[in-house]
C-alpha positions as CSV (number, residue, x, y, z in Angstrom):
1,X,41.6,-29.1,51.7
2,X,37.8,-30.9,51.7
3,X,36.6,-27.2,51.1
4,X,38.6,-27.0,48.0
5,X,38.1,-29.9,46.7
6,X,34.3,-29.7,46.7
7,X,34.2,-26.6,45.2
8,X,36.9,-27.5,42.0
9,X,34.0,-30.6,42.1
10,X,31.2,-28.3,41.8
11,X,32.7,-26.5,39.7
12,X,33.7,-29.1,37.3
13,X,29.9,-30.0,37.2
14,X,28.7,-27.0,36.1
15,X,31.3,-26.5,33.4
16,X,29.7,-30.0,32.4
17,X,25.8,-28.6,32.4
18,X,27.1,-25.9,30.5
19,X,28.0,-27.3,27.7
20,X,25.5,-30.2,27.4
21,X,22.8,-27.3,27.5
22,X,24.7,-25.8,24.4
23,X,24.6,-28.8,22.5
24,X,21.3,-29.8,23.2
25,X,18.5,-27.2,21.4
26,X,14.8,-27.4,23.3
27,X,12.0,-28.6,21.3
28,X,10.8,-25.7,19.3
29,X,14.2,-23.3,19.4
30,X,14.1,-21.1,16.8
31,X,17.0,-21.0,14.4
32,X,17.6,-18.8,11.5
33,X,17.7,-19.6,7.8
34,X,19.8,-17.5,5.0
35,X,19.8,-16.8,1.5
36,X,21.9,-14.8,-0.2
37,X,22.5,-14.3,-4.2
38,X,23.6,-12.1,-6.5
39,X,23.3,-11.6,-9.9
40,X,24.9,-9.7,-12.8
41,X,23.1,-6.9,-15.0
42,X,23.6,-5.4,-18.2
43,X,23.7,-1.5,-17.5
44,X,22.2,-0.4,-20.4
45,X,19.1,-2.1,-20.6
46,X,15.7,-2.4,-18.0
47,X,15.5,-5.5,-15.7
48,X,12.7,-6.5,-15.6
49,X,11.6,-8.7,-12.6
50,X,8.7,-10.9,-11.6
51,X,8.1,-12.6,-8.3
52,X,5.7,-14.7,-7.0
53,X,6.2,-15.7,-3.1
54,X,3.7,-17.4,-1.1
55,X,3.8,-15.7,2.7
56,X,6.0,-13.5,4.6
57,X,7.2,-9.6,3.4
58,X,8.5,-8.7,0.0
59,X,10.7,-5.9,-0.2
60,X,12.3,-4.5,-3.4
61,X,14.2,-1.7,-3.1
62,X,16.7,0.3,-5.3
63,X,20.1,-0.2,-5.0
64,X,22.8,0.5,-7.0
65,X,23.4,-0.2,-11.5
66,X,24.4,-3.4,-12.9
67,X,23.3,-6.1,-10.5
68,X,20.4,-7.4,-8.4
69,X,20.6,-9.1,-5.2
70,X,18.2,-11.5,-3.6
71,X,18.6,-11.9,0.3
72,X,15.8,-14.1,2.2
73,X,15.7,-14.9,5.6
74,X,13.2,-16.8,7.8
75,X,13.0,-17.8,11.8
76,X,11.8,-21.3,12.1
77,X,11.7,-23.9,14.8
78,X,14.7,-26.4,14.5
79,X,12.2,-29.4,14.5
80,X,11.3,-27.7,10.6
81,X,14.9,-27.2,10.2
82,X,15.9,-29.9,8.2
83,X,12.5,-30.2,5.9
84,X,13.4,-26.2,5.3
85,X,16.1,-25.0,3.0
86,X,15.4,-21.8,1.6
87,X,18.2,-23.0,-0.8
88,X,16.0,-25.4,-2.7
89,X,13.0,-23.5,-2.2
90,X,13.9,-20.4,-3.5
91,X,14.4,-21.1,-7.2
92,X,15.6,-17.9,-9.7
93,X,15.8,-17.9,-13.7
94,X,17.9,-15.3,-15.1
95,X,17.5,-14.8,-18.8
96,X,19.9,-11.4,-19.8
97,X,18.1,-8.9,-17.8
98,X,14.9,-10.9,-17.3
99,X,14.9,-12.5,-14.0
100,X,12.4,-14.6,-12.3
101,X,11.8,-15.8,-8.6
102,X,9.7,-17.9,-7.1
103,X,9.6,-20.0,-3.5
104,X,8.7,-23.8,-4.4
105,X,8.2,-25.0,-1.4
106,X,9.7,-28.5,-1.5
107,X,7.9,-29.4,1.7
108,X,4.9,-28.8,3.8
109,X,6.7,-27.7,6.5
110,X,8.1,-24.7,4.4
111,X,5.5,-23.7,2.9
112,X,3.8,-22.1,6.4
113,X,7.1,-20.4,6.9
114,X,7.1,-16.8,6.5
115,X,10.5,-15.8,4.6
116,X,11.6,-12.0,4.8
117,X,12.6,-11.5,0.8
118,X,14.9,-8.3,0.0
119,X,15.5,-7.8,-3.5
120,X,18.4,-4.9,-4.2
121,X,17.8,-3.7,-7.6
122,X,18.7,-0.9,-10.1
123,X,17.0,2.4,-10.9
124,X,15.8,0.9,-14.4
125,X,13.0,-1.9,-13.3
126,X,10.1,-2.9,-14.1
127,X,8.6,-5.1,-11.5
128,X,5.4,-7.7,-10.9
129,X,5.4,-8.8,-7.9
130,X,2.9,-11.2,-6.2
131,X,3.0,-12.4,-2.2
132,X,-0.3,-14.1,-0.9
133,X,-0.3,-13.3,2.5
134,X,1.9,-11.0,4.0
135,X,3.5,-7.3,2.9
136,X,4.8,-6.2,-0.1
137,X,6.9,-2.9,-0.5
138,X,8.6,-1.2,-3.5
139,X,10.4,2.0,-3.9
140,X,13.2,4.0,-5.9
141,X,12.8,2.4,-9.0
142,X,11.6,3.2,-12.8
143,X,8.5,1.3,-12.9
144,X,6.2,0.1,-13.9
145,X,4.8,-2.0,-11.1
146,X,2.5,-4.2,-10.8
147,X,2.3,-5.2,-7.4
148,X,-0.5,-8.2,-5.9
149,X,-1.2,-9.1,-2.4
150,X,-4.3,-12.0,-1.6
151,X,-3.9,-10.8,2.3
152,X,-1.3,-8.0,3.4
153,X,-0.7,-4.5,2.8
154,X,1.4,-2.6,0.1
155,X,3.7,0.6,0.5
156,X,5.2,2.3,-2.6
157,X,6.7,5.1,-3.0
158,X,9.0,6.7,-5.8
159,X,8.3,5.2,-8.8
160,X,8.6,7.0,-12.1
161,X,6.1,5.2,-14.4
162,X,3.0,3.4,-13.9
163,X,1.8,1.2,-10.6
164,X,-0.8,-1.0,-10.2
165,X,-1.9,-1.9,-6.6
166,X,-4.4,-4.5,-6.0
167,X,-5.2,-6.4,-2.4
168,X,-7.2,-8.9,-1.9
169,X,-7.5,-7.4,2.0
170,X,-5.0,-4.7,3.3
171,X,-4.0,-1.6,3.4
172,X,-2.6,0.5,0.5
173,X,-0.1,3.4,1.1
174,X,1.1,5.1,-1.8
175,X,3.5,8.5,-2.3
176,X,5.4,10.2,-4.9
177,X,4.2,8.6,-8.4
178,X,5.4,9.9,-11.4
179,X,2.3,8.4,-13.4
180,X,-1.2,7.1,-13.1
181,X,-2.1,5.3,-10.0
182,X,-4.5,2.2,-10.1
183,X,-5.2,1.3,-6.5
184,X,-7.8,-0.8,-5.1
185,X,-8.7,-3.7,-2.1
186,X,-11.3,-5.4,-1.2
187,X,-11.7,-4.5,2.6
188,X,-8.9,-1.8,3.8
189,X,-7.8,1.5,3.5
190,X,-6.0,3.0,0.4
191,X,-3.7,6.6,0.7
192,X,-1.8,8.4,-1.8
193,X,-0.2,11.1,-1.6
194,X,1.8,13.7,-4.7
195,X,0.9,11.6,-7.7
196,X,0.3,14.3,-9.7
197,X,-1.4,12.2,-13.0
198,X,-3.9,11.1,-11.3
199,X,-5.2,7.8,-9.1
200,X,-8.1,5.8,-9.6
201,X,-9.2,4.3,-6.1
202,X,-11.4,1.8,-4.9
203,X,-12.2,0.0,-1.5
204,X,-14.8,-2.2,-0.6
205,X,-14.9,-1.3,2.7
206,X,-12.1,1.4,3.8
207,X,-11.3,4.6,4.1
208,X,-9.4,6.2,0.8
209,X,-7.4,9.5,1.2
210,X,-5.7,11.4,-1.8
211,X,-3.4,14.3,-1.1
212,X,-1.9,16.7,-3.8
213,X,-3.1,14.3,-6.8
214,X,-4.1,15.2,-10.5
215,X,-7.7,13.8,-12.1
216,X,-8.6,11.2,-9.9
217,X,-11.7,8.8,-9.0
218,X,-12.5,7.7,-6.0
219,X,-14.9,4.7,-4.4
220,X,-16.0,3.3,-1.3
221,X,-18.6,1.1,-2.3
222,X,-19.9,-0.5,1.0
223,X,-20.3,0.5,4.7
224,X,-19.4,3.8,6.5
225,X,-15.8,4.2,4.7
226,X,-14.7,8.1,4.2
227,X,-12.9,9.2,1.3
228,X,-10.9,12.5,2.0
229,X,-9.4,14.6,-0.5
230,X,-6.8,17.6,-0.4
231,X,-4.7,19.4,-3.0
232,X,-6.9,18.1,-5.9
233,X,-5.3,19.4,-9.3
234,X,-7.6,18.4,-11.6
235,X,-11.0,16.6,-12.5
236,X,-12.9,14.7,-9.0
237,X,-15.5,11.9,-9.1
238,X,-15.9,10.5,-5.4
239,X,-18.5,8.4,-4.2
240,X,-19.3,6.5,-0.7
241,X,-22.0,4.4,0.6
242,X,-23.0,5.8,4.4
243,X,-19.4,8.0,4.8
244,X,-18.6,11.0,4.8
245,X,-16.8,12.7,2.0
246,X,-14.6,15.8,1.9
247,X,-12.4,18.0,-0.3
248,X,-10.9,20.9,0.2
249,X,-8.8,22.2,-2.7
250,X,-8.6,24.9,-5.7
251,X,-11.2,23.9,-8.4
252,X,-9.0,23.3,-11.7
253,X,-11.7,21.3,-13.1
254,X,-15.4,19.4,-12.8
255,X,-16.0,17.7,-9.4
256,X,-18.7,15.2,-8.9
257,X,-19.1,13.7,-5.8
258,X,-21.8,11.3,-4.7
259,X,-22.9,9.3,-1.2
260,X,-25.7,7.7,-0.2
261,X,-26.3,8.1,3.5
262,X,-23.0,10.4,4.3
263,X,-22.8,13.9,4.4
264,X,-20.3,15.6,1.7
265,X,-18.1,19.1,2.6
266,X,-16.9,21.1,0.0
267,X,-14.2,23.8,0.9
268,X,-12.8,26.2,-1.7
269,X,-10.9,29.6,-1.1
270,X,-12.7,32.8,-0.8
271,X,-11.5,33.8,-4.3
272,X,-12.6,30.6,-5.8
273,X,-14.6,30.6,-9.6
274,X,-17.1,27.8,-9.5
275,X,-20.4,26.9,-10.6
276,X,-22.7,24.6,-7.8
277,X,-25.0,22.2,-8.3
278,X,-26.1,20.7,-5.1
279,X,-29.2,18.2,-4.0
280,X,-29.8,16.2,-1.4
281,X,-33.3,14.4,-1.5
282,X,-33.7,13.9,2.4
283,X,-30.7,16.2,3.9
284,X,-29.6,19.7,4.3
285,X,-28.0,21.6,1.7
286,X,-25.9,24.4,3.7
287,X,-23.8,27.2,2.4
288,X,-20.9,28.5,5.2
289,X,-19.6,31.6,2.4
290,X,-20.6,35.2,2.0
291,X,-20.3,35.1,-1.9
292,X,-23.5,32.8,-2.2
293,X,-27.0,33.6,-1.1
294,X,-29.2,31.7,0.6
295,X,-31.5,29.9,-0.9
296,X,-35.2,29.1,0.4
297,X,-34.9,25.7,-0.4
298,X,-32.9,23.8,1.7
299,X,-32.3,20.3,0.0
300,X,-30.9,22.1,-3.6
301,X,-28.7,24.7,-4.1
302,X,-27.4,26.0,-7.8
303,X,-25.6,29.3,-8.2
304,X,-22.7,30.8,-10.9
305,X,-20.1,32.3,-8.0
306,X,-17.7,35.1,-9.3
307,X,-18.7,34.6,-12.8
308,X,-18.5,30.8,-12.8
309,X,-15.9,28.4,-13.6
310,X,-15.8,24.5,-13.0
311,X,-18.9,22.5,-11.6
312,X,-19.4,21.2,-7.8
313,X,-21.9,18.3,-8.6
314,X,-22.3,17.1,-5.1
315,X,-25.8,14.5,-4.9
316,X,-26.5,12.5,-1.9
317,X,-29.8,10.6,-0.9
318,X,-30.3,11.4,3.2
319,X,-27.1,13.1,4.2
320,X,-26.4,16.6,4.9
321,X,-23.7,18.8,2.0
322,X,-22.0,21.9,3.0
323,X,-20.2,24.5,0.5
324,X,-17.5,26.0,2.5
């Protein structure tokens, strides 16, 4: 009988500890914190969207026709809890098919939370879309975009029309535009891939790769960034400071590519038209094809190959260039 009547005792403490521990969160829990709206479209005309969110990741995605939901989460320590609402911060104006959001932050506390954003739109938006620190990702949807990060990388991917990429620092990745491509950071790496009208490309300091792209331009303006180029369809201008720099592609139009200090590699099929013009003031100028002859000087190179076609213009000031 004592036996049994300690353990019923015991046990009736621990049911106790239980619970209290249930009720009572420890300093610094973390709790979540939901959003959820959605609002009604007309069909037959473009949203267009702009949003402006200070840190966390912005994703806008396409969805389905006539209407556009806005789901925001965030994980914050139940201390904030009560100083963060995302209900009061997160404040939307809808005007027909024009819709605005923006986080307010009604308190300091809030504002150094980082909020996941998923907007759910349709096929027909135009989108601007701004978050300071954190990502940003778009895809599916008409364009044009215009999409800003201060600190953070971007991803987009199939968008008919236009986009517009800038970062203060991060990366860019970028695949399957339907138009011109505007793309550039301040210290990161930018790639794009099948965007067949063309990119213009620019890094501070990065590395910038272009696959299967029309007439495009690209920059590396400081440090020992490559830029890397396949599947060019059109017109090339590439330039680095002390990296390297490649393509390898069909020559459809002019290329001129320019470094500094790195070496630049061009490689063409055997059956290739081109015209060459190739200098380097310090470096080696090598040819690795059977169609052009060797030339005695080894820091210029110009030759018609097959009867001509498009110009190679490939310049650098100490590195080496090769014509594959």
């Amino acid at each position: 009988m004592m036996k049994s009547a300690l353990i019923k005792q015991f046990a009736r403490r621990i049911t106790v500890m239980i619970g209290v521990a249930a009720l009572v969160q420890p300093v610094g829990a973390q709790v979540i914190n939901h959003y959820h709206r959605t609002l009604t479209v007309a069909m037959n005309d473009a949203v267009m969207l702009d949003v402006d969110v200070p840190k966390g990741e912005l994703q806008i995605f396409y969805s389905h026709e006539g209407q556009l939901s806005v789901t925001a989460s965030s994980q914050i320590s139940s201390r904030a809890m009560q100083e963060s609402d995302l209900e009061a911060a997160i404040s939307i104006v809808q005007d027909g098919n024009r819709i605005r959001l923006r986080h307010v932050s009604p308190s300091p506390e809030d504002a150094g939370v980082g909020v996941l954003y998923r907007l759910d739109v349709p096929y027909r938006t135009a989108v601007t879309a701004t978050i300071h620190e954190g990502k940003l990702a778009i895809s599916g949807i008409l364009g044009p975009v215009q999409a800003t990060t201060d600190r953070g990388n971007i991803t987009a991917s199939y968008i008919s029309k236009e986009l517009v990429a800038r970062a203060g620092s991060g990366d860019l990745e970028i695949q399957v535009i339907g138009a011109m491509v505007d793309a550039s950071t301040g210290n990161g790496n930018i790639s794009c891939s099948r965007a067949a009208q063309g990119v213009t490309a620019e890094t501070q300091a990065g590395d910038i790769t272009l696959m299967v792209v029309g007439p495009s331009s690209a920059i590396v303006k400081s440090g020992t960034g490559r830029i890397n180029i396949g599947g060019a369809r059109g017109a090339l201008q590439g330039t680095t400071d002390a990296g390297d720099l490649r393509v390898k592609a069909v020559p459809y139009q002019d290329w001129h590519l320019r470094s500094v200090a790195g070496a630049v590699r061009i490689e063409l099929p055997p059956s290739a038209k081109f015209n060459v013009e190739a200098a380097s003031t310090s470096g080696e100028v090598a040819v690795e094809r059977d169609d052009i002859p060797r030339a005695d000087d080894h820091h210029h190179l110009s030759q018609s190959v097959r009867g001509g076609g498009p110009l190679m213009d490939a310049r650098t000031e100490s590195g080496r260039i090769v014509i594959q």
